[in-house]
Backbone as a chain_set.jsonl record, in Angstrom:
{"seq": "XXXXXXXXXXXXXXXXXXXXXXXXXXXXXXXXXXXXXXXXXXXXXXXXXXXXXXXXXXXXXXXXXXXXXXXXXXXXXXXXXXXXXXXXXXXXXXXXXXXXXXXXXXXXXXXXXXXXXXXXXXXXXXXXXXXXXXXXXXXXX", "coords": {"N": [[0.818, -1.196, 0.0], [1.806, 1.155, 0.921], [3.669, 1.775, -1.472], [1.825, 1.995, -3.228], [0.854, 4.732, -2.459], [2.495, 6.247, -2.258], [3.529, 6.721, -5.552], [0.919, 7.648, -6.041], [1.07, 10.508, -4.883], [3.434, 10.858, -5.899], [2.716, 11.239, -8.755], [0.673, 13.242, -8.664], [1.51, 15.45, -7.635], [2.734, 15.602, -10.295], [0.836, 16.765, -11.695], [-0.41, 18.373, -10.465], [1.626, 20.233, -10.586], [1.23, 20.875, -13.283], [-1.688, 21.847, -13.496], [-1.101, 24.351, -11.853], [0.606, 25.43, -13.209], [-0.352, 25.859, -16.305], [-2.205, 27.673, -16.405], [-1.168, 30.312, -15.677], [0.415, 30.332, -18.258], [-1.369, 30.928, -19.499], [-2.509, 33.411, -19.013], [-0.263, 34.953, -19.594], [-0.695, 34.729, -22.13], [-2.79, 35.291, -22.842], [-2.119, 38.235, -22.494], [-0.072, 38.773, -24.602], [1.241, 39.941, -28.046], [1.956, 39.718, -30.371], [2.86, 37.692, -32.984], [4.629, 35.907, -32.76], [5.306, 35.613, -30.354], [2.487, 34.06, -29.851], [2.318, 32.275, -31.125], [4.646, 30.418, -29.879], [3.912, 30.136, -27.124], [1.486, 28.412, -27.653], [2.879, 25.919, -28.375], [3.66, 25.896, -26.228], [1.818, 25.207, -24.412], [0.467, 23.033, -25.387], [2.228, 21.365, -24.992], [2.427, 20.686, -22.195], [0.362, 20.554, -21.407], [-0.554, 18.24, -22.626], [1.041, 16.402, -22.333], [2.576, 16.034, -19.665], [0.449, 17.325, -17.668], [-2.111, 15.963, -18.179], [-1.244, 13.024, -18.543], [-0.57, 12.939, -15.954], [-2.648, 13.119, -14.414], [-4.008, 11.241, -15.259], [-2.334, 9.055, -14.231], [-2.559, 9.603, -11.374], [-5.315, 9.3, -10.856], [-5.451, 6.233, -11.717], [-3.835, 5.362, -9.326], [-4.821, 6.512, -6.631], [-7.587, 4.862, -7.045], [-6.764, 2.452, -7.302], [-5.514, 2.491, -4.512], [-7.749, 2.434, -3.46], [-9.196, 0.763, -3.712], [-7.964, -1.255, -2.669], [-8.536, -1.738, 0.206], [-9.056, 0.467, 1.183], [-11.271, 1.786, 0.537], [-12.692, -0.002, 2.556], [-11.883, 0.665, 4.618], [-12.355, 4.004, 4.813], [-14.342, 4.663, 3.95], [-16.839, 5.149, 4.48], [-15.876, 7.769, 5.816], [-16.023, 10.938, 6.089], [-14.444, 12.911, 5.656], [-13.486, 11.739, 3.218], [-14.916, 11.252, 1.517], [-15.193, 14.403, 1.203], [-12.799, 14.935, -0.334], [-13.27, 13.689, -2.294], [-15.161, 14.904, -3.778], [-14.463, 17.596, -3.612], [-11.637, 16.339, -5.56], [-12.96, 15.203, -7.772], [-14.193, 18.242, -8.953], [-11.354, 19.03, -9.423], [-10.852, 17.399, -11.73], [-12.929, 18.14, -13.454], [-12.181, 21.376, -13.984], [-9.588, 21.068, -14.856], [-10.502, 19.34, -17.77], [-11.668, 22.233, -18.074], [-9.078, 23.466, -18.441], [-8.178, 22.2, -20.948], [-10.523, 22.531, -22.858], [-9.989, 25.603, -23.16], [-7.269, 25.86, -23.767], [-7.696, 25.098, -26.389], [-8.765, 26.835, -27.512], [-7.163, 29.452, -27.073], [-5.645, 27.769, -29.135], [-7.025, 27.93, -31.763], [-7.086, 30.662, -31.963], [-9.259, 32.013, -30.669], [-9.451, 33.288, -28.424], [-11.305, 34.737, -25.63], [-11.416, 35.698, -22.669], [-9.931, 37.789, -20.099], [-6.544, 38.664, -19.586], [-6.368, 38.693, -16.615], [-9.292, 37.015, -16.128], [-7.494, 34.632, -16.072], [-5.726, 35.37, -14.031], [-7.398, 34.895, -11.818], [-8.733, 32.168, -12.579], [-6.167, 30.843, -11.64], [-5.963, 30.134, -9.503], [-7.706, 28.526, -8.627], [-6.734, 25.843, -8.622], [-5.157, 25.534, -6.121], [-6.596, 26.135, -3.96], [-8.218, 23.798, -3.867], [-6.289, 22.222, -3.47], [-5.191, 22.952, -0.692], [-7.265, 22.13, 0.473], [-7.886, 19.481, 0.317], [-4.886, 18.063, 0.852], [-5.214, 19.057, 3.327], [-7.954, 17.718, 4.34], [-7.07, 14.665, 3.786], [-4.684, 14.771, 5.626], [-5.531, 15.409, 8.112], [-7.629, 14.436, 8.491], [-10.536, 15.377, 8.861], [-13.701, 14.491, 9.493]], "CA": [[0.0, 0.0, 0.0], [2.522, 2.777, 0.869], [4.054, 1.882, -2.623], [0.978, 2.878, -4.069], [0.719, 5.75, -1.904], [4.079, 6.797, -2.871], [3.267, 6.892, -6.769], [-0.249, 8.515, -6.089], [1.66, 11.1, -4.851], [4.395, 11.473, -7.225], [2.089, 11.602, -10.171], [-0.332, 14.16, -8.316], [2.359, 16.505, -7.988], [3.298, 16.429, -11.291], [-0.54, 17.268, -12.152], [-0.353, 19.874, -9.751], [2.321, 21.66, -11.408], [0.826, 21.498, -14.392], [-2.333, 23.044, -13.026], [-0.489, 25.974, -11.398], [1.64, 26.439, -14.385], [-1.031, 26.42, -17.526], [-3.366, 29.127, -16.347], [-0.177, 31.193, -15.938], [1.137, 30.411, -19.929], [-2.622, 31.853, -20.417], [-1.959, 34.602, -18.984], [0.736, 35.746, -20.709], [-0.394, 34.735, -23.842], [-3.893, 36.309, -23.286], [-1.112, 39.444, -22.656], [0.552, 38.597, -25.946], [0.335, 40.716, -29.32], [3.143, 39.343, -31.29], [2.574, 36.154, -33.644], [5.926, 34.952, -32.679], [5.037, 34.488, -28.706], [1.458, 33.291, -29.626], [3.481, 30.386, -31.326], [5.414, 29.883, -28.56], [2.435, 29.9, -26.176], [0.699, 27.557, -27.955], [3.635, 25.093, -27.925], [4.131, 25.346, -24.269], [0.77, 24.979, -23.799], [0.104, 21.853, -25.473], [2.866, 20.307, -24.922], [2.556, 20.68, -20.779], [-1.361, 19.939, -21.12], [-0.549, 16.544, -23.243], [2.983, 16.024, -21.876], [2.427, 16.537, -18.652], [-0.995, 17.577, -17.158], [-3.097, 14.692, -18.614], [-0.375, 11.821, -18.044], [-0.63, 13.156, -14.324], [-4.153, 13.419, -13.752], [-4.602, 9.678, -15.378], [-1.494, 7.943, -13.248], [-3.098, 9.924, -10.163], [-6.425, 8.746, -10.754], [-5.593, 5.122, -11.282], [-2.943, 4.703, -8.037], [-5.763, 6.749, -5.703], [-8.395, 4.152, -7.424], [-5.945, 1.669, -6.528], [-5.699, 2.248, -2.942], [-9.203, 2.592, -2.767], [-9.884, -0.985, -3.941], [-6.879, -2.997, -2.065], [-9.105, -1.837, 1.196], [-8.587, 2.093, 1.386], [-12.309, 2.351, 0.931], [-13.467, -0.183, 3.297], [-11.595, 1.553, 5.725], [-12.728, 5.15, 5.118], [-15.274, 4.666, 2.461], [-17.763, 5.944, 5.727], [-16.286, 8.989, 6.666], [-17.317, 12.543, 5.19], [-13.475, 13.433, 4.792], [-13.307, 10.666, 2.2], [-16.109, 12.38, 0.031], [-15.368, 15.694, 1.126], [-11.537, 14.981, -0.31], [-13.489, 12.959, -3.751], [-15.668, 16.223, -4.555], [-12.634, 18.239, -4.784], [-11.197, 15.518, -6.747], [-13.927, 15.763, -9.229], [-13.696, 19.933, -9.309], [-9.995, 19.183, -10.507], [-10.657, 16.995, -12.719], [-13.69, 19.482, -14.289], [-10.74, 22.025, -13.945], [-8.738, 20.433, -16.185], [-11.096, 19.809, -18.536], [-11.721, 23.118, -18.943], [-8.128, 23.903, -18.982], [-7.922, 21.858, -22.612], [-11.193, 23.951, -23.317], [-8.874, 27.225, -22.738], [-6.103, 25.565, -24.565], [-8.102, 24.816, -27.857], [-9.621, 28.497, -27.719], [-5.988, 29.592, -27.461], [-5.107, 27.101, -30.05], [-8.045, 28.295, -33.119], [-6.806, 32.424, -31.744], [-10.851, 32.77, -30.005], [-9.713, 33.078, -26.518], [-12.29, 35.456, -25.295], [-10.887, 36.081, -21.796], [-8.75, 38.896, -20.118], [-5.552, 38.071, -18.345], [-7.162, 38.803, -15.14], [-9.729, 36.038, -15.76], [-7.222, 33.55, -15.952], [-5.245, 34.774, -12.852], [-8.38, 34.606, -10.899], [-8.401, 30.969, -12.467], [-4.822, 29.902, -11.287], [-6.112, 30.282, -8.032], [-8.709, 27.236, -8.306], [-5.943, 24.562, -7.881], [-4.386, 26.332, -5.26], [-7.518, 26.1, -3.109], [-8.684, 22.41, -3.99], [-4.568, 21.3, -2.667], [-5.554, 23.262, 0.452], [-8.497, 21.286, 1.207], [-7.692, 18.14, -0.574], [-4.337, 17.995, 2.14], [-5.89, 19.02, 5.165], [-8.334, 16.476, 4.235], [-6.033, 13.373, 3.459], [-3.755, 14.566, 6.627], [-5.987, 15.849, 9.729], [-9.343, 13.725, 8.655], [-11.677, 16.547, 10.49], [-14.688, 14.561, 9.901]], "C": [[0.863, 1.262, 0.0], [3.549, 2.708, -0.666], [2.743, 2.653, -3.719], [0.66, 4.293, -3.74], [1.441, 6.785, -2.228], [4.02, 7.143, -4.248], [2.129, 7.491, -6.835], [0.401, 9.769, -5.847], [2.602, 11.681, -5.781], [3.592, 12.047, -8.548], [1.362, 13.046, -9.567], [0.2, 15.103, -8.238], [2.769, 16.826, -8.852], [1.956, 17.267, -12.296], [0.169, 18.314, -11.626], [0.9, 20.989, -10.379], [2.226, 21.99, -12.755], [-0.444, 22.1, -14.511], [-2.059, 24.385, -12.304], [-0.091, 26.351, -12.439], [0.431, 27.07, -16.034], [-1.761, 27.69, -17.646], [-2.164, 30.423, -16.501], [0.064, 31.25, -17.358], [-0.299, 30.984, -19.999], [-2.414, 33.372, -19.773], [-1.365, 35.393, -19.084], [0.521, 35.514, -22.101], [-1.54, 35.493, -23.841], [-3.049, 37.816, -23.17], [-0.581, 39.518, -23.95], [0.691, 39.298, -27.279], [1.251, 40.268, -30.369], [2.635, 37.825, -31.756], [3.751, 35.123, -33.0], [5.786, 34.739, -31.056], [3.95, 33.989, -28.951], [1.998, 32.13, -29.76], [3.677, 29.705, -30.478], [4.328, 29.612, -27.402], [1.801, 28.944, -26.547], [1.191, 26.096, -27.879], [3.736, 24.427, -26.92], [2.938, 25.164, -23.931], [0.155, 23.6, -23.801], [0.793, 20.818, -25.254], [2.829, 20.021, -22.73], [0.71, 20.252, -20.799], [-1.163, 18.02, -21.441], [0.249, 15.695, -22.74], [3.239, 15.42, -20.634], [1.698, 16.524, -17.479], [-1.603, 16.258, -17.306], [-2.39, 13.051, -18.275], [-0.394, 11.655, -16.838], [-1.665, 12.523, -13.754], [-4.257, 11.803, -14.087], [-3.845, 9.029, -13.907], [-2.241, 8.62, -12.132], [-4.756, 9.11, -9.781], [-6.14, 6.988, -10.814], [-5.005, 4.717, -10.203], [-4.213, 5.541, -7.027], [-6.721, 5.259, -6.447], [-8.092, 2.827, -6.816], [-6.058, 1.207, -4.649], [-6.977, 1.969, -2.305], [-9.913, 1.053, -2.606], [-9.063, -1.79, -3.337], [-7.297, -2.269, -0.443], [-9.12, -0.433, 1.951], [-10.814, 2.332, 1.431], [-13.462, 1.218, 1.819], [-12.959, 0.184, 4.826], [-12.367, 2.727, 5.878], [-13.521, 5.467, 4.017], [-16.667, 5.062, 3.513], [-17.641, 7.004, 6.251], [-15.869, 10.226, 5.701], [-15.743, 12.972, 4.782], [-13.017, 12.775, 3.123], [-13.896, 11.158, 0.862], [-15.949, 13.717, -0.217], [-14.443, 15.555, -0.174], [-11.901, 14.535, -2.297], [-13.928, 14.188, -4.333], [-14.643, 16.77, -4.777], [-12.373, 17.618, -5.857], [-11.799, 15.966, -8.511], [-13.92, 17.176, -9.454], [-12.483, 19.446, -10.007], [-10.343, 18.455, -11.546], [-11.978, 17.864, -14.152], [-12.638, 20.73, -14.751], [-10.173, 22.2, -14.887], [-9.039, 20.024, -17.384], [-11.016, 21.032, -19.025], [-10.423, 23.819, -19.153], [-7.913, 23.432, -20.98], [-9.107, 22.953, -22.941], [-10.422, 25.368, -23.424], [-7.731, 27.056, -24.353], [-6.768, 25.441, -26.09], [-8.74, 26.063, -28.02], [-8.006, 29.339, -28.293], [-5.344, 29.413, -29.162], [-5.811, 28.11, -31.569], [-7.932, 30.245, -32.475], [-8.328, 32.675, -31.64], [-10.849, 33.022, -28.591], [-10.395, 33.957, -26.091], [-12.444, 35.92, -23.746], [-9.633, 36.442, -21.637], [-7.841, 38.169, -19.461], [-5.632, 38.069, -17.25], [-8.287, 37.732, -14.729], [-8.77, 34.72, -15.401], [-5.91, 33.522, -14.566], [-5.99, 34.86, -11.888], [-8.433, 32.776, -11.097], [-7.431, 29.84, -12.164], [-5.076, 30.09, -9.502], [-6.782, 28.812, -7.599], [-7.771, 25.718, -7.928], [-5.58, 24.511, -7.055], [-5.577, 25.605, -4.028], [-8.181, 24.563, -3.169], [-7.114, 21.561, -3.519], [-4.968, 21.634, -1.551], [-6.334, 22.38, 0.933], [-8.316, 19.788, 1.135], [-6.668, 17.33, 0.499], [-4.675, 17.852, 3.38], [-6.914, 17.929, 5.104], [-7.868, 15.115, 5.133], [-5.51, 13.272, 5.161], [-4.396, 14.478, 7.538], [-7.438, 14.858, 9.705], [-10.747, 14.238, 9.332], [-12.904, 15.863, 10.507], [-14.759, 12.813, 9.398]], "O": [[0.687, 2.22, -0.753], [4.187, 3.735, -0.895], [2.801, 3.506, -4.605], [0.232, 5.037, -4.623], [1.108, 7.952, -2.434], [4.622, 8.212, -4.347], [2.075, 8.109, -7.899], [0.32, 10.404, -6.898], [2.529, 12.788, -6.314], [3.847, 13.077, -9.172], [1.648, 14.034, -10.244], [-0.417, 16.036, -8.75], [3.257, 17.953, -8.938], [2.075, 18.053, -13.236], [1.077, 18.982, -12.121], [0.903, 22.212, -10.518], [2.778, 22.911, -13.358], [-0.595, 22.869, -15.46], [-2.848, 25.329, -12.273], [-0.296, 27.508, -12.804], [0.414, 28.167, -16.592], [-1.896, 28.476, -18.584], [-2.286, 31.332, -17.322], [-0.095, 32.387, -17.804], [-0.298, 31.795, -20.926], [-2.132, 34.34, -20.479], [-1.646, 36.551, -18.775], [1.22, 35.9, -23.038], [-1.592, 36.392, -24.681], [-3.511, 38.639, -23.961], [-0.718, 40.639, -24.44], [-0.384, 38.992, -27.794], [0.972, 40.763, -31.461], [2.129, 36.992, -31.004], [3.7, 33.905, -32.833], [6.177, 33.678, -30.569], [3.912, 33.003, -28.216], [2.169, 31.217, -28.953], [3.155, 28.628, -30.189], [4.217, 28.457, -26.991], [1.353, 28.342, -25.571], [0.467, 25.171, -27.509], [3.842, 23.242, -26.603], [2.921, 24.843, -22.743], [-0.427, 23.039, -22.873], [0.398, 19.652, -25.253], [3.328, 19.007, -22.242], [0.166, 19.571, -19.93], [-1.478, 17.018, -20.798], [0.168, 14.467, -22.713], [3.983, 14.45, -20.491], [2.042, 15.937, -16.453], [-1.503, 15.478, -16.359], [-3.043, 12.11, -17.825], [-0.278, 10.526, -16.361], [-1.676, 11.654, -12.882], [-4.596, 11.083, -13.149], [-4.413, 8.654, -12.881], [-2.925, 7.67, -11.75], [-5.141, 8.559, -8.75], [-6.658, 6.381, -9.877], [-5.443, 3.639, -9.802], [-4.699, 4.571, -6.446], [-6.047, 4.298, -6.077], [-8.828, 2.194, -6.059], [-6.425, 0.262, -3.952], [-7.276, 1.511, -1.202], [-10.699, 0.494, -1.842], [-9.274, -3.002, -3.369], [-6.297, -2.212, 0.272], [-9.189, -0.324, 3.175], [-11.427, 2.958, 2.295], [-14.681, 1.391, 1.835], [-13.551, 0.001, 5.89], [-13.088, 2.783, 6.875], [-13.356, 6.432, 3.27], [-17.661, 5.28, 2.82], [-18.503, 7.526, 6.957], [-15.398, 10.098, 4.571], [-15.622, 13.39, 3.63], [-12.395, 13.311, 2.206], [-13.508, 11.352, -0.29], [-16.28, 14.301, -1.249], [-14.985, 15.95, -1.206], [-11.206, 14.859, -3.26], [-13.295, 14.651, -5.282], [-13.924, 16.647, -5.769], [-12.688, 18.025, -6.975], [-11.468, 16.515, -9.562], [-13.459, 17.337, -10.584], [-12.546, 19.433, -11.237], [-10.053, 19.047, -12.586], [-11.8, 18.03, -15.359], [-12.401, 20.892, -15.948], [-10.138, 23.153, -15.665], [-8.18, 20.162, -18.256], [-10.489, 21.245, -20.116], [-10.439, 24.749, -19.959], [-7.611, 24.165, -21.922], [-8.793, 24.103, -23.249], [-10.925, 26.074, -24.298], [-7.533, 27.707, -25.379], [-6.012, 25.825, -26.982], [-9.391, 26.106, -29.064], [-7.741, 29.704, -29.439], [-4.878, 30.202, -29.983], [-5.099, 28.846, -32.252], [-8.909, 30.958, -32.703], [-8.791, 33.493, -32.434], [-11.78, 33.009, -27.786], [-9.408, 34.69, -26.155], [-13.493, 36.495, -23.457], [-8.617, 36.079, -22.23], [-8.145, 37.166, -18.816], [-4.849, 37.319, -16.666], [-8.456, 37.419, -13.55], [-9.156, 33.873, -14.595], [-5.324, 32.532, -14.127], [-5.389, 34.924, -10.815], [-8.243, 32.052, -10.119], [-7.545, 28.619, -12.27], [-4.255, 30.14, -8.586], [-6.513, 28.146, -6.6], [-8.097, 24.804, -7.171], [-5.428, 23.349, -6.679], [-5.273, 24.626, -3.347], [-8.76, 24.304, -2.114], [-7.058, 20.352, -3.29], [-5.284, 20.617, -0.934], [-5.981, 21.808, 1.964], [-8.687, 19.043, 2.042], [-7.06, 16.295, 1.038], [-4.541, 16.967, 4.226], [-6.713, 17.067, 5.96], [-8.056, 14.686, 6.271], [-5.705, 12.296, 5.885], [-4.152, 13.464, 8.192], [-8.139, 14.617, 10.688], [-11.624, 13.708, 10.013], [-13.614, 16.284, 11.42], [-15.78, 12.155, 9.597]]}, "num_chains": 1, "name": "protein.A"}
């Protein structure tokens, strides 16, 4: 189990820095006016969404899935941090969704938000690790 625990982890962090980091590349590219950084923006964008992001979010989701089935949820498959800790879950993974949404707006030049929406949106991962942690660690309920 703490092998799987250990690789849920690893992968989830490398999500997580590719949800902190994408909303940022949008926000400098929704800043952008030059063809030659959109380029470049669009690069770094897909290649850290595809590369990156999405390789994360899967290996994270199957090693949590994992634990859950070799007796993780008949342990704590009853108490409210367990669900609180899954809703989050599901927010990120909506999240991230709509990060590719973002990224293919980007991609076809329709992005239709300011750089200020999207550093109000680099906030949303930020706040689902907060909870998601204290969760996992302190179990409040």
């Amino acid at each position: 189990m703490l092998w799987l625990k250990a690789f849920h982890l690893i992968f989830m962090v490398t999500w997580f820095a590719g949800l902190f980091y994408l909303p940022r590349l949008f926000v400098y590219h929704a800043m952008s006016t030059d063809e030659i950084s959109n380029d470049r923006f669009k690069v770094m964008e897909r290649k850290l969404f595809f590369g990156i992001m999405t390789p994360g979010m899967i290996a994270t989701l199957i090693f949590g899935i994992w634990m859950l089935s070799t007796g993780g949820w008949a342990m704590y498959g009853h108490s409210g941090w367990l669900h609180a800790k899954l809703l989050l879950l599901l927010g990120l993974v909506i999240y991230h969704y709509y990060c590719g949404v973002w990224l293919q707006l980007f991609k076809h030049d329709c992005n239709m938000h300011s750089h200020i929406y999207y550093r109000w949106m680099n906030e949303v991962p930020v706040l689902c690790l907060l909870g998601i942690i204290i969760l996992a660690v302190v179990k409040p309920f």
